[in-house]
KELO-208473 format. One line per 3 residues: their letters; for each residue y, z, x of N, C-alpha, C. Coordinates in steps of 0.05 Angstrom, whole numbers. Each point is the difference from the previous one (the first is absolute). Layout:
# KELO-208473
A) Y/Z/X/Y/Z/X/Y/Z/X | ... $
***
This chain:
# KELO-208473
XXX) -24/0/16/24/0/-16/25/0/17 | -11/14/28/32/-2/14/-4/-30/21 | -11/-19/2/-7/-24/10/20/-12/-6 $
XXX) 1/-25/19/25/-22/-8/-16/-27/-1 | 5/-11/-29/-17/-13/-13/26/-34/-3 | 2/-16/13/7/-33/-6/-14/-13/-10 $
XXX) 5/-12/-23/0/-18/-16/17/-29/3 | -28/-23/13/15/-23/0/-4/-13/-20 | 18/-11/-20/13/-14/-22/9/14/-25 $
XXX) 17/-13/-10/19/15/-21/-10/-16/-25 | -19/-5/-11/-13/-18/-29/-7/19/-9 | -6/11/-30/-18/22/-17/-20/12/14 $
XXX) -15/-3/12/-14/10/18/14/30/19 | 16/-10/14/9/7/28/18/22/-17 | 15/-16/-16/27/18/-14/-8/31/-18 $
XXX) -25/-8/-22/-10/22/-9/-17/16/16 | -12/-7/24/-18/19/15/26/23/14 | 22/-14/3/23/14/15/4/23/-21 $
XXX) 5/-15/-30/12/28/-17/-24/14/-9 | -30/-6/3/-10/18/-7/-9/21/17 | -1/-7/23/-3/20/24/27/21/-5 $
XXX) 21/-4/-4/28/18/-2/-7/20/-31 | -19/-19/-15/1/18/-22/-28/24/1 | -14/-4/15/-29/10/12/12/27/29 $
XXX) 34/-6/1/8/21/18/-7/-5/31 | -6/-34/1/-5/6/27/29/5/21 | -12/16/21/27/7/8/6/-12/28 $
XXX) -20/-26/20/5/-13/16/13/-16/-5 | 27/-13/22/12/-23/-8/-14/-27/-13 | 13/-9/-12/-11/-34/-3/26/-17/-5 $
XXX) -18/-17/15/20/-30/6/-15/-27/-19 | 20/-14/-1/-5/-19/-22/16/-31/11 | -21/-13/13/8/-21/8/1/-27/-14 $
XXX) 26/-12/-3/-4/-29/-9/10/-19/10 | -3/-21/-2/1/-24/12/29/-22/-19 | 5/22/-27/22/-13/-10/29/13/1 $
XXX) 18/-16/-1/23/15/0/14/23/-23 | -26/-15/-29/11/10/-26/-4/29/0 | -3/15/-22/-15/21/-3/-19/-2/-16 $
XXX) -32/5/7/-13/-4/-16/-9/2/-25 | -11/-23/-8/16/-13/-25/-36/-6/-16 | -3/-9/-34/-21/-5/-17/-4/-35/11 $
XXX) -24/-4/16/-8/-21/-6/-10/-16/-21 | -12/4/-13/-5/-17/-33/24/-19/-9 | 22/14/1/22/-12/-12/10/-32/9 $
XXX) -12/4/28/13/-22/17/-2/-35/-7 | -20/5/-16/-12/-29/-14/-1/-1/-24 | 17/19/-13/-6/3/-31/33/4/-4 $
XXX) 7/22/-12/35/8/-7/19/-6/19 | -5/-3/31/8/5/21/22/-40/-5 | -18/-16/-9/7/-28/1/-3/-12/-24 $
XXX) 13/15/-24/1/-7/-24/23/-4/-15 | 27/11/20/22/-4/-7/20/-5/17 | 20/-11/4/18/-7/15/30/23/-10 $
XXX) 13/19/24/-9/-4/24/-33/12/9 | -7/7/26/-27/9/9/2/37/-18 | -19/5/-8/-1/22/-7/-21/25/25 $
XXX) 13/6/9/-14/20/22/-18/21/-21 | -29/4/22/-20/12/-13/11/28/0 | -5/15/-14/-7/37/-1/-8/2/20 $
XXX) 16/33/14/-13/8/22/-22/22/-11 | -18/7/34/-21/10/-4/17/29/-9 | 12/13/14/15/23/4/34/-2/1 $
XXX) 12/14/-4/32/0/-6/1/4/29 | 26/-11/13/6/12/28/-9/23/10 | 13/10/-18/2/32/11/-25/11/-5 $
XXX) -20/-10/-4/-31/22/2/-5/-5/28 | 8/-16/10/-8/0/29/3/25/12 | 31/6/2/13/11/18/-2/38/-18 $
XXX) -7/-9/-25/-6/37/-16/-31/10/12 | -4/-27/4/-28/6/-1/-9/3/42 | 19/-9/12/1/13/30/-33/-26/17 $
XXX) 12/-20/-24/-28/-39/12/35/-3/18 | -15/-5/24/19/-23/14/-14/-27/-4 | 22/-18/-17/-9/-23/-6/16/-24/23 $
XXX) -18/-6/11/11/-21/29/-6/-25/-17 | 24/-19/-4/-3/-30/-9/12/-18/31 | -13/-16/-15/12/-40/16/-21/10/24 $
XXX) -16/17/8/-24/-4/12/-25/3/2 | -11/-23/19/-34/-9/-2/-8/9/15 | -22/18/-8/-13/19/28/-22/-28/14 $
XXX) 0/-6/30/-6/-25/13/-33/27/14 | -4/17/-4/-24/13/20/-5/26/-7 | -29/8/0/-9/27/5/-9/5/17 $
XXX) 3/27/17/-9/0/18/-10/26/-4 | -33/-2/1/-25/26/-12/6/19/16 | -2/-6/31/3/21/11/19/19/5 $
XXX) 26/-12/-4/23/17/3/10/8/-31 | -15/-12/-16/7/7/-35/27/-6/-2 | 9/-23/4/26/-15/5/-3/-26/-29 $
XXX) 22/0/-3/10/-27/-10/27/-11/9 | -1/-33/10/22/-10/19/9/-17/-25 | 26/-7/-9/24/-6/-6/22/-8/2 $
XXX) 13/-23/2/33/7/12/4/10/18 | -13/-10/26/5/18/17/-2/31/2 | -13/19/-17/-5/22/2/-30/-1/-3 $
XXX) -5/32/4/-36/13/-10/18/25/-17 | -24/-1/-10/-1/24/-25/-31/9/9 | 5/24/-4/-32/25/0/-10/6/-19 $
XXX) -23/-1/-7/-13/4/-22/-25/21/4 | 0/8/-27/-31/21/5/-18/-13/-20 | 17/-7/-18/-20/-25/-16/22/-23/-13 $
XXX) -21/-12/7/16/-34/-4/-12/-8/-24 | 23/-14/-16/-23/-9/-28/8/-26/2 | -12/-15/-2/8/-44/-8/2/1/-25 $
XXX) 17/-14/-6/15/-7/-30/10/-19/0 | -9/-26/16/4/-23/-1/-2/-29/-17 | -20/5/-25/8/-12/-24/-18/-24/15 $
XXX) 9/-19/-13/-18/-27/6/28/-20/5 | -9/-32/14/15/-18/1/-3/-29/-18 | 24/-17/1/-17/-31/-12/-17/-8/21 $
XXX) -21/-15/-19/-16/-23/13/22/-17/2 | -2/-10/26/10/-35/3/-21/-23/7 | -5/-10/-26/-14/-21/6/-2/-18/27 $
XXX) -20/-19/7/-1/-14/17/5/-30/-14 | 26/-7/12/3/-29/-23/19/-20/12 | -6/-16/10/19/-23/16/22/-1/-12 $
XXX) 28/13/24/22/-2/-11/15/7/-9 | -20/33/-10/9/16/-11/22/17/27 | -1/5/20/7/7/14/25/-12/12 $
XXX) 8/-23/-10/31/-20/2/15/8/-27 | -12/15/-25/19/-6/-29/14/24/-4 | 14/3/-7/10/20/-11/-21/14/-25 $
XXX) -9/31/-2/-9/0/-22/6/46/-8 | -16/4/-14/5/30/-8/-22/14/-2 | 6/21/11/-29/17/-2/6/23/-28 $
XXX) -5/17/-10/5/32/-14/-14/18/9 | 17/21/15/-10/24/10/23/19/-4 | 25/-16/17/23/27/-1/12/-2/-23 $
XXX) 24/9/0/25/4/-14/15/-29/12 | 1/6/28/15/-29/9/-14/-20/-8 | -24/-9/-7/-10/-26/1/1/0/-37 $
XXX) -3/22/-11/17/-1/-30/20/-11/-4 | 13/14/14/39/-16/0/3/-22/15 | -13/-21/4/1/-21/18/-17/-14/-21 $
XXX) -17/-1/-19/-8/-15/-20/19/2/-18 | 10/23/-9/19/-1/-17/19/-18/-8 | 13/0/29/28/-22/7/-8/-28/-4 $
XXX) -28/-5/3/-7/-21/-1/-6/-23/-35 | -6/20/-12/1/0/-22/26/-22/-15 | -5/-24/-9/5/-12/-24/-8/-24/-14 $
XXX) 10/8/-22/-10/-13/-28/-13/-26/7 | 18/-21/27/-19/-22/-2/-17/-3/26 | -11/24/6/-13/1/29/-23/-6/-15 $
XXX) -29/-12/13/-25/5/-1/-11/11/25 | -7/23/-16/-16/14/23/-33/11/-1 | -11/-11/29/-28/-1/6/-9/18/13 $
XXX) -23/4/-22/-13/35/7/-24/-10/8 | -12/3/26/-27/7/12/-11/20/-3 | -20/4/-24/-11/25/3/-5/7/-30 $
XXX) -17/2/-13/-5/12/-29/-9/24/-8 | 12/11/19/-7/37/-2/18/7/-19 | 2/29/12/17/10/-25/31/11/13 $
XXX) 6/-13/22/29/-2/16/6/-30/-9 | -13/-23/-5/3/-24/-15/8/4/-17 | -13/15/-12/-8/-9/-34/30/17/-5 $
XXX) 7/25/12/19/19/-15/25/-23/10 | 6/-2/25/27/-21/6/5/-24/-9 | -20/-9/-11/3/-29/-23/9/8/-24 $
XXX) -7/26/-16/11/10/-26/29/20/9 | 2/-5/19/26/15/8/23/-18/3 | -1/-25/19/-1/-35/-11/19/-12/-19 $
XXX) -26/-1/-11/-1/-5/-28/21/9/-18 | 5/34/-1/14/20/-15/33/-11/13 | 4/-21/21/25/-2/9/5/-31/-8 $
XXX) -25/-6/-15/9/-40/-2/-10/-16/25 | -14/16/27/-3/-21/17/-29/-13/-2 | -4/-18/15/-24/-9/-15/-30/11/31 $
XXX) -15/0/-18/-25/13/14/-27/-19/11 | -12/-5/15/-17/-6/8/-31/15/17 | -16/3/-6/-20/18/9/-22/-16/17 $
XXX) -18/3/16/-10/-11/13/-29/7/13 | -19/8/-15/-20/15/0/-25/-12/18 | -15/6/30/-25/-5/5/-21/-1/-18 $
XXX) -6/27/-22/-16/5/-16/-9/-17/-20 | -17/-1/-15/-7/-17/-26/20/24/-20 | 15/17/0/22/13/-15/3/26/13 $
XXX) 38/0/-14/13/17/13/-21/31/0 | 6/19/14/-5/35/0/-40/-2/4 | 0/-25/9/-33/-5/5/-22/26/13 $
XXX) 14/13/15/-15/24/9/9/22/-8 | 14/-4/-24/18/36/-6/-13/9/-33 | 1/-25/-11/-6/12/-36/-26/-29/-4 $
XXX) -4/4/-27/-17/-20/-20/6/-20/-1 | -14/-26/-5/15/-30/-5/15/6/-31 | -13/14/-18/24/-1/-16/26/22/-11 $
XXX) -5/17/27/30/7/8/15/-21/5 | -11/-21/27/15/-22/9/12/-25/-16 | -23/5/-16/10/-31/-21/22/13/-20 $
XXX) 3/27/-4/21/13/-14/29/2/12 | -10/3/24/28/5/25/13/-31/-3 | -24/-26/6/14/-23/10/9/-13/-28 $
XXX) -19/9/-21/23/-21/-27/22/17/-11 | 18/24/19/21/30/-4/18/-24/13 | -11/-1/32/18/-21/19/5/-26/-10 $
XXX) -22/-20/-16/10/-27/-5/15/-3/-28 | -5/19/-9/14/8/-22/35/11/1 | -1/8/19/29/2/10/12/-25/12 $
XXX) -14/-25/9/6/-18/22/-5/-5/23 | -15/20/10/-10/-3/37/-24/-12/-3 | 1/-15/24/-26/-19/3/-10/15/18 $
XXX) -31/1/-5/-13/21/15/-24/-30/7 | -6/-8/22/-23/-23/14/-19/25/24 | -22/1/-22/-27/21/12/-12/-30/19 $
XXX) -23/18/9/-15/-16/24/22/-23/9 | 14/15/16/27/-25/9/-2/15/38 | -1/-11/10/5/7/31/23/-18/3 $
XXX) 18/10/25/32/5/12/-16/-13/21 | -5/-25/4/0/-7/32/15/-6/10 | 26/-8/-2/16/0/10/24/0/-7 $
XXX) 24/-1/17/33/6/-22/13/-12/20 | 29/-24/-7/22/-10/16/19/6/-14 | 13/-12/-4/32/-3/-3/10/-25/2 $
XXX) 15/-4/-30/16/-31/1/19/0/-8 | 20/0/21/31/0/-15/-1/44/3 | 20/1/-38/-3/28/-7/-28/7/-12 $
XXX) -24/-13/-1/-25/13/-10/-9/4/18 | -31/30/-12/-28/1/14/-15/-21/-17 | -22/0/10/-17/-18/-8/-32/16/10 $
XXX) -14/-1/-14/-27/13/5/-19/-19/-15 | -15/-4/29/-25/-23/-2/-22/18/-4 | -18/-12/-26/-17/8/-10/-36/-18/12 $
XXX) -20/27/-11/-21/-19/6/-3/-20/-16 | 2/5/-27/-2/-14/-14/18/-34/-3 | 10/0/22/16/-20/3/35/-1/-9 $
XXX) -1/15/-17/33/10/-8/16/8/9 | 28/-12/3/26/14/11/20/16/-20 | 0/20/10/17/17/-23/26/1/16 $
XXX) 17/0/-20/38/3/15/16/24/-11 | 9/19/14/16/22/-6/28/6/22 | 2/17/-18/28/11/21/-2/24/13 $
XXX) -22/7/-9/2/34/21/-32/10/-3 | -7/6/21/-32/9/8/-4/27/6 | -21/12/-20/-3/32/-3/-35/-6/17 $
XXX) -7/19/20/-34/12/1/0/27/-9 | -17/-18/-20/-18/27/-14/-22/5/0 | -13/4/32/-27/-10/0/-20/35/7 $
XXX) 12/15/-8/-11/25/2/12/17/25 | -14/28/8/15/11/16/-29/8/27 | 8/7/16/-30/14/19/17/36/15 $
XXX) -9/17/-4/1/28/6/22/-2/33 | 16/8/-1/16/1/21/-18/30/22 | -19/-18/22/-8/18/13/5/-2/35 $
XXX) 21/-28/-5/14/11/32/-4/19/22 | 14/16/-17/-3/26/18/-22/19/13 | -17/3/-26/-30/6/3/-19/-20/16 $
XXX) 9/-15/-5/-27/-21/16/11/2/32 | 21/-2/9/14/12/30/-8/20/13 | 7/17/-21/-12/30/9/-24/-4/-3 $
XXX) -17/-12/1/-28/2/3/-21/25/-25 | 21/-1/-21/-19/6/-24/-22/-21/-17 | -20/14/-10/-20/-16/-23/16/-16/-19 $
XXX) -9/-21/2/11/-22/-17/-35/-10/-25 | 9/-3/-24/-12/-12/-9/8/-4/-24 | 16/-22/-12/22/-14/-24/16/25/-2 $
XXX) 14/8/17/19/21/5/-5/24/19 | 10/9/3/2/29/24/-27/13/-16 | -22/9/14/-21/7/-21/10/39/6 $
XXX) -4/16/-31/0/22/12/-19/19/-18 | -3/18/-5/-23/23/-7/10/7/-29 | -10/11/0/11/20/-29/25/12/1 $
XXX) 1/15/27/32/11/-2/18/-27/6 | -15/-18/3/32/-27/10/4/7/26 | -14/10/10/-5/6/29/-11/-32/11 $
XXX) 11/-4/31/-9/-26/4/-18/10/21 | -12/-19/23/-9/5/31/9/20/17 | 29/2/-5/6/20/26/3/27/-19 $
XXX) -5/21/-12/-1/28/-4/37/4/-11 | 22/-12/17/25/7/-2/13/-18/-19 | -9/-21/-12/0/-24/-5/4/-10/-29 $
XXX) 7/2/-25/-5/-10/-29/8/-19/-2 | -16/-13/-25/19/-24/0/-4/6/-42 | 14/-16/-7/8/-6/-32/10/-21/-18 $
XXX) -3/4/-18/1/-30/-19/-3/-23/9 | 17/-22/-11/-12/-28/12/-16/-5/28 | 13/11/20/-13/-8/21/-33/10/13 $
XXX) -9/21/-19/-26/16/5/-15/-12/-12 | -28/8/7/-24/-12/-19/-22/32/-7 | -4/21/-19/-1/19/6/-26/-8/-25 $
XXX) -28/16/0/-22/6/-10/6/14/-29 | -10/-22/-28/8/15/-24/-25/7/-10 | -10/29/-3/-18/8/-9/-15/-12/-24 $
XXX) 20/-4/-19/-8/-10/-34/-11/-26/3 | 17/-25/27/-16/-20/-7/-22/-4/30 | -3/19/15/-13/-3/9/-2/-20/26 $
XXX) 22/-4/9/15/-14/17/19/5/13 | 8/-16/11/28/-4/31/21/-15/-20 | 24/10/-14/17/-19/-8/25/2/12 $
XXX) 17/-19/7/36/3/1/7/-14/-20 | 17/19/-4/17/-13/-25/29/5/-6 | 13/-28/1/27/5/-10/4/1/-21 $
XXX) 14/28/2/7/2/-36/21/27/1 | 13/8/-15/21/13/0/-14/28/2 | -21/5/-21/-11/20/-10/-21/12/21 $
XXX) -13/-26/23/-18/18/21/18/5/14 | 25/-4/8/20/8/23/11/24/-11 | 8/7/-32/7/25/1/-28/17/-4 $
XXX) -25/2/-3/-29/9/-2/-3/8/29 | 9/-13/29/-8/4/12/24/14/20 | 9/-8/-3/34/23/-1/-13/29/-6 $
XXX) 6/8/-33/-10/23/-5/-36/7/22 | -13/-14/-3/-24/8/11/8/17/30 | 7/-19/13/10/5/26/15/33/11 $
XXX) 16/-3/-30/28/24/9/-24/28/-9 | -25/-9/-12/-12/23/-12/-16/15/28 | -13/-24/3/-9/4/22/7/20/30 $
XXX) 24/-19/12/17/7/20/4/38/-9 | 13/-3/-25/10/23/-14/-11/30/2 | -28/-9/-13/-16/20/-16/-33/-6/2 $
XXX) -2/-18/21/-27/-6/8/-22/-8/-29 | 20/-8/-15/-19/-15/-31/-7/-30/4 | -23/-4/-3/-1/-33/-11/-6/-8/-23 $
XXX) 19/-22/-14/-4/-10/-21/-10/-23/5 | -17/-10/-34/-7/-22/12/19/-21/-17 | 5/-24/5/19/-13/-10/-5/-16/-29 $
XXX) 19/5/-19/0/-9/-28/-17/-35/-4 | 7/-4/-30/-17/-32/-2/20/-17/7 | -1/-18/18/20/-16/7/17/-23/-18 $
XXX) 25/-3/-6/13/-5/-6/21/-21/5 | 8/-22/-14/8/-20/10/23/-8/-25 | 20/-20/2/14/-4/-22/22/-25/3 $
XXX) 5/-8/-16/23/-31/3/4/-3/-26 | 30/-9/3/20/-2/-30/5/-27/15 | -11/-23/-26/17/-27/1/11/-9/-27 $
XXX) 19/-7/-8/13/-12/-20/0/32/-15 | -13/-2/-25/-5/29/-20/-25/4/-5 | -24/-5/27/-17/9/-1/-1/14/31 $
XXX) -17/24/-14/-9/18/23/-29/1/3 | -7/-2/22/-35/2/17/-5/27/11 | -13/13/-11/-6/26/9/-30/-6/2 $
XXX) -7/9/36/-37/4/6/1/26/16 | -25/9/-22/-12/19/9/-33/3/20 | -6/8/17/-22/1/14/-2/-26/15 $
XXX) -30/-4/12/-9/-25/18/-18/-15/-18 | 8/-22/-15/-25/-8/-7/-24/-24/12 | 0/-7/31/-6/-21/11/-40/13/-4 $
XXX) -4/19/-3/-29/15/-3/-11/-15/-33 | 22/-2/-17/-5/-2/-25/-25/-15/-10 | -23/7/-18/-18/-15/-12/3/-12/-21 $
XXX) 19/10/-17/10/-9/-29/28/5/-2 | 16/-16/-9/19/8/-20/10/-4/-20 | 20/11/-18/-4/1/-30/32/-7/-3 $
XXX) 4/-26/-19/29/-4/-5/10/14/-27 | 17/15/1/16/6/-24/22/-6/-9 | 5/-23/-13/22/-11/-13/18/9/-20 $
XXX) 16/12/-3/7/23/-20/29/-30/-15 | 9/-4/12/26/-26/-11/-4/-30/20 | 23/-13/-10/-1/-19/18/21/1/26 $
XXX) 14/27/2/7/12/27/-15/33/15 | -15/5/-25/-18/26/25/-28/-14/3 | -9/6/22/-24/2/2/-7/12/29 $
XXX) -21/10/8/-21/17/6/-27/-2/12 | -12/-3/33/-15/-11/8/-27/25/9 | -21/4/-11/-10/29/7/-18/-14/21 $
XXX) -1/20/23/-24/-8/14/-23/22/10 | -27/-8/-6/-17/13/-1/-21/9/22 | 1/16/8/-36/-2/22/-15/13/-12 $
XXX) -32/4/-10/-17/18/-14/12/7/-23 | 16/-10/-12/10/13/-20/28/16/-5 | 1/11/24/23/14/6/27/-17/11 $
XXX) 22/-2/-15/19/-3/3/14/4/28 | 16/-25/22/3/3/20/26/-9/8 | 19/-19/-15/20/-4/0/12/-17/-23 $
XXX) 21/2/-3/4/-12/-20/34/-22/1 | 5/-19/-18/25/-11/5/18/-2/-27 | 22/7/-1/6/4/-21/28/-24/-3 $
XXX) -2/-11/-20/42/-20/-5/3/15/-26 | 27/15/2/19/7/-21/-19/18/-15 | -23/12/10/-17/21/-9/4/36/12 $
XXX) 18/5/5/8/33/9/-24/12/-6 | 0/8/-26/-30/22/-17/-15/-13/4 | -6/-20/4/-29/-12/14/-9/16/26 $
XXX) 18/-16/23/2/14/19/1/22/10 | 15/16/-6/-12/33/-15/-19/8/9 | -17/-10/-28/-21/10/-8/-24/-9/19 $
XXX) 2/-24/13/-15/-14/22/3/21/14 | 18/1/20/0/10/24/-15/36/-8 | 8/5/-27/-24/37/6/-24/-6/-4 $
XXX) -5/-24/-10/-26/-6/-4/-14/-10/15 | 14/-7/21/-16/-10/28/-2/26/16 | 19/20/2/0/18/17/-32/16/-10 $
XXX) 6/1/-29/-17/15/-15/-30/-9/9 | -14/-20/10/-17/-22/1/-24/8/-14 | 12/10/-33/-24/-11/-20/-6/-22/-7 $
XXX) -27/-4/-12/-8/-25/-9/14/-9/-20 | 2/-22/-9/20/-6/-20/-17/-21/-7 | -1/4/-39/-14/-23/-7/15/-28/-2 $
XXX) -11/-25/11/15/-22/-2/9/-15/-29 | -10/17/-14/10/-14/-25/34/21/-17 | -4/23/7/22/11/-4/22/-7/12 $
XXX) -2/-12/24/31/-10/19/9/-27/-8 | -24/-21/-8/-1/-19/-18/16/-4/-27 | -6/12/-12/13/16/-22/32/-1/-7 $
XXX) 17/-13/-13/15/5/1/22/20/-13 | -21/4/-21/2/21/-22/-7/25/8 | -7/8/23/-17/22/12/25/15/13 $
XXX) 2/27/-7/18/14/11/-5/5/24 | 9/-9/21/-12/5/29/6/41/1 | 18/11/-2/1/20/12/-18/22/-18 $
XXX) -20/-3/-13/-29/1/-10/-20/9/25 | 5/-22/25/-9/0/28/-7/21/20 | 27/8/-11/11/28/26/-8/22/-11 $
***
């Protein structure tokens, strides 16, 4: 408790492990390092409200100024810690070291950049910061067309963000359809006739082999033989665990900083958290990382319990979410295990994707369904059997269940 504990990055992760350690009484300093100039700030927003109105609307901060300084976090911005060094329990910076008794990584994840002739001559935009928010922003009008690589759900939300401004959208998917490894095909076929239904052209099984420039256009050469023409180029081609640092220092790597139950990594002095970890989930019986708002503050609290009060928790059902146009996607749990699942159609804007192993309920996906969702996620925690014809059912009072 009297230890001096740094924390590199300032994202939900880094920020709530800071105030929950202060609220747990710990009484060693902590430092809180970031790499931005802002004060740390709600990422979600950045592709959703953040670029929906003119002028740029800045996201919510994590914390008001002043919790920093009530709360006795020295919050160091505009620097990137470049080294650890195990033996001296150092972190180098800006020309300085900082001493640590425990070091936690809170480094979040980065974009993929595709490999794509050309791409590397064009001008184009990534989404991660605040700055690369406000640099789409400006970019923004009514008769721009702009081309999105990528049919995730950083695609899919900045095309209905787009959209909500008059500019026109283009999507650009490897997959046979958008969110191909995240939900159901007919989540997807729900999501993509939300988007063509608004106006964006969404071209699945399409590969980017290449991109020039003519005059004021991009231009992106397709396999399919097609040239598409725009005015401004977004990658949205997913993110990979920002483990830099860790992999230098010569920690376990495996699809992120690998670490234990406590979030403990290789070296004993060492944690790492949220996006950038890959940490063992009891319930499914596996190694997952996951970005999501909800394991970064899960593992936040876990952590500060830990450090704290020598408790381990184990971490909640994982949690995921995206608002496009006036529909919202709420998933609950992992369903890639699934043997069955069960559609529940309640209108022709809610519906409801259950997924099953043995019977037992394992994740679920919900549009414009809240009390669905709900009732999913205790019912997964819960992991009773659930008969398949009652979830079926539309007449069936789900919370009957619980």
């Amino acid at each position: 408790m009297h230890e001096n504990i740094v924390i590199v990055g300032s994202g939900h992760a880094g920020v709530n492990l800071a105030a929950n350690l202060r609220k747990k009484n710990w009484i060693g300093s902590i430092s809180l390092i970031s790499d931005e100039k802002y004060l740390p700030y709600h990422r979600p927003p950045l592709s959703k409200i953040c670029l929906q109105t003119q002028p740029f609307t800045n996201p919510p901060l994590l914390k008001p100024d002043v919790f920093y300084k009530d709360n006795d976090i020295d919050l160091i911005q505009c620097s990137r810690v470049i080294s650890i060094d195990k033996a001296k329990k150092t972190v180098s910076f800006n020309d300085q070291t900082l001493s640590y008794d425990k070091l936690i990584l809170a480094t979040g994840s980065n974009p993929v950049t595709p490999s794509i002739n050309g791409l590397d001559s064009t001008k184009y935009f990534h989404l991660r910061t605040l700055k690369e928010s406000e640099k789409i922003s400006k970019s923004i009008d009514q008769s721009k067309q702009f081309l999105i690589i990528g049919g995730g759900f950083i695609g899919l939300e900045l095309a209905a963000s787009l959209r909500k401004q008059n500019a026109q959208a283009s999507i650009f998917e490897t997959e046979s359809r958008t969110l191909n490894r995240i939900t159901h095909p007919i989540v997807s076929e729900y999501i993509q006739k939300l988007h063509k239904d608004k106006g964006v052209h969404i071209q699945c099984n399409t590969i980017v082999e290449s991109i020039s420039q003519e005059s004021d256009k991009i231009l992106l050469h397709t396999n399919n033989g097609k040239i598409f023409h725009g005015d401004e180029l977004i990658i949205g081609t997913g993110s990979r665990p920002n483990i830099d640092l860790a992999l230098n220092a010569g920690l376990d790597i495996d699809n992120g900083i690998k670490v234990n139950q406590f979030n403990q990594t290789s070296d004993p002095h060492i944690y790492a958290i949220g996006d950038c970890c890959n940490r063992y989930n009891k319930k499914y019986n596996a190694d997952l990382r996951l970005e999501s708002i909800q394991n970064a503050l899960d593992q936040a609290k876990s952590l500060s319990s830990y450090l704290c009060e020598g408790i381990i928790t184990e971490p909640s059902i994982p949690t995921f979410w995206s608002d496009q146009y006036d529909a919202k996607l709420n998933i609950a749990g992992i369903s890639s295990n699934a043997d069955t699942y069960i559609a529940r159609k309640q209108s022709s804007e809610e519906l409801t994707i259950w997924y099953l192993k043995n019977d037992k309920v394992i994740a679920i996906d919900a549009i414009n369904s809240p009390s669905d969702f709900i009732i999913g996620k205790k019912i997964i925690q819960s992991e009773k059997e659930i008969p398949k014809e009652y979830i079926s059912d539309i007449h069936f009072d789900l919370k009957l269940l619980l």
